[in-house]
N, C-alpha and C positions, 0 to 999 in steps of 0.2 A: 431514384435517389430518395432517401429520407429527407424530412425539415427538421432542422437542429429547431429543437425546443431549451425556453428559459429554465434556468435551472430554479426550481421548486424552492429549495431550502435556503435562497440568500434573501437578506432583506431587500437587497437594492436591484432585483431581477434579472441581475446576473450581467450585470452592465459592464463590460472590461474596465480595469483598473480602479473598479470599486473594491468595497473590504470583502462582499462576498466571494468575488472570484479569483481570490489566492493572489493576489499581487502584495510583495510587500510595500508597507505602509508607509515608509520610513524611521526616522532617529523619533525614538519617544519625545514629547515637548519636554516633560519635565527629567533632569538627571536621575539615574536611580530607577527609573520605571522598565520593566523589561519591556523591549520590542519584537520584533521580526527577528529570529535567531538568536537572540539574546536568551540566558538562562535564567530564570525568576530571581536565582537565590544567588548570592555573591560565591565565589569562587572558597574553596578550603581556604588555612591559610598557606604558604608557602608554595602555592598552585603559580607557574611562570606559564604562559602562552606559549608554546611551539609555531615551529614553521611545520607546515606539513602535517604535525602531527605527530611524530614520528619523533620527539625527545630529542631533537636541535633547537637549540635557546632560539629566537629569534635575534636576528643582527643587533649587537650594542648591547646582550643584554648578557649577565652573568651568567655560566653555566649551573644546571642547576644542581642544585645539594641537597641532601635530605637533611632534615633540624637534627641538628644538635651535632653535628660531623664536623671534623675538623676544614679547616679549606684547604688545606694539602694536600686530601686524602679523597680522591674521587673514588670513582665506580671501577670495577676490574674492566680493563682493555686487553688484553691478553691474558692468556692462561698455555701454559704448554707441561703435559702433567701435571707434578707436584708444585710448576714453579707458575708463581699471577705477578703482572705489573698491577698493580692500584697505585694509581696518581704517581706520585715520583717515587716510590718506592718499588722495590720487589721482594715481594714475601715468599719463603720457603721455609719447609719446615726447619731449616737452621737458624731463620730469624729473619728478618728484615734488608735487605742493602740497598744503598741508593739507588737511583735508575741511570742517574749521569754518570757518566764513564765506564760503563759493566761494559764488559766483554763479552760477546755470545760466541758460541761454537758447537760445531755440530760433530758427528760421527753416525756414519752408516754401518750400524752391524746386522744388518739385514742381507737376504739370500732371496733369488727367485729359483725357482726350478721349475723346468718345465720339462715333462714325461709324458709317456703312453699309458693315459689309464687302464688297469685290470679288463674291465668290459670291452674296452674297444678289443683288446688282444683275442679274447672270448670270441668276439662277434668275428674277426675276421677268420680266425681255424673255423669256425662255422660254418658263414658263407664262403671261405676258400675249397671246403670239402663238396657243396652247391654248384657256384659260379665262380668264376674267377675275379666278380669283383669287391671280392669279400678282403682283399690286400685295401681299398682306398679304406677301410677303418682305422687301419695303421697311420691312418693321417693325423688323427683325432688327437689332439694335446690337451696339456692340462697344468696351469703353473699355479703354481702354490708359493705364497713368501711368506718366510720364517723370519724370527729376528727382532731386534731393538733397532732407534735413531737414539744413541744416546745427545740428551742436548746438556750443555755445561753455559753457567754463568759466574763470572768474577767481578765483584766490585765493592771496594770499603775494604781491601784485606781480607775478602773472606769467598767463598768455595761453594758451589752449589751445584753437584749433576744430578740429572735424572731422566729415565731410561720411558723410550715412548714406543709403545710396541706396533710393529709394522703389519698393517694389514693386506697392504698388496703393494702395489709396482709402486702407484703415485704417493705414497703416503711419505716417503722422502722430500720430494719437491715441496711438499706442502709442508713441513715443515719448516724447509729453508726461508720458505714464504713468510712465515712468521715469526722464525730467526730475523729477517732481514728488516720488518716490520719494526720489531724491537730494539734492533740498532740503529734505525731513527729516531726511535721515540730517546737511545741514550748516549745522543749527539748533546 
């Protein structure tokens, strides 16, 4: 086995819980001094501490706003196409409407199909002219979805759809997912 050797470069020879060997120190004496994970220079203004990290105010504390914004008016929480919640409102291109009491609604105009691709067809006259088990190609599927989720919103009097183009099977559910999403937030 090796002998662990003092470490060269601290003052105090490497002693545990001295300052050479990486332990923090504790709370500065004086207020104002940075310490152990402290950052030198005070914080921008408008800078709120997170939990995590991760842009959740910490408990009791306001969420946060960028300067000069109004307080009603947060950050977008949803978006589904042309149509966003921001804070209590929903903006479309027709204009603005509350977020309480909107109506949401959905419509599935979308289509799956699913067929025998060209190749597969190809491959089995092939290998059927071979072997005969050039038929298991005929197995081979292929779905393809076409189509819109039209989604619709009402509220204030006023009318807003708009068409969310379906890219396969799940893209409905998820949808509704944030249909539903949205009618809690306009409880």
């Amino acid at each position: 086995m090796s002998e662990q050797q003092p470490n060269p470069y601290s003052g105090d020879n490497g002693a545990p819980g001295g300052p050479g060997y990486g332990y923090p120190q504790g709370y500065p004496a004086t207020p104002g001094t940075p310490g152990y994970g402290y950052p030198a220079t005070p914080p921008a203004p408008g800078y709120q501490p997170t939990v995590g990290g991760a842009g959740v105010p910490a408990p009791g504390q306001p969420p946060m706003m960028p300067p000069g914004q109004p307080a009603g008016y947060g950050g977008s929480g949803l978006a589904l196409g042309d149509i966003t919640i921001a804070g209590d409102q929903i903006m479309t291109p027709s204009g603005p409407m509350p977020l309480k009491g909107a109506m949401w609604n959905a419509s599935d105009l979308s289509r799956t199909e699913t067929k025998i691709p060209a190749h597969a067809i190809v491959l089995a006259v092939i290998f059927f002219l071979f072997c005969l088990l050039g038929l298991l190609f005929l197995l081979m599927k292929e779905k393809t979805t076409t189509g819109y989720i039209q989604v619709t919103v009402t509220s204030g009097g006023r009318h807003h759809s708009t068409m969310i183009p379906a890219v396969d099977a799940s893209t409905y559910p998820w949808v509704m997912q944030q249909i539903n999403y949205a009618r809690s937030l306009s409880i």
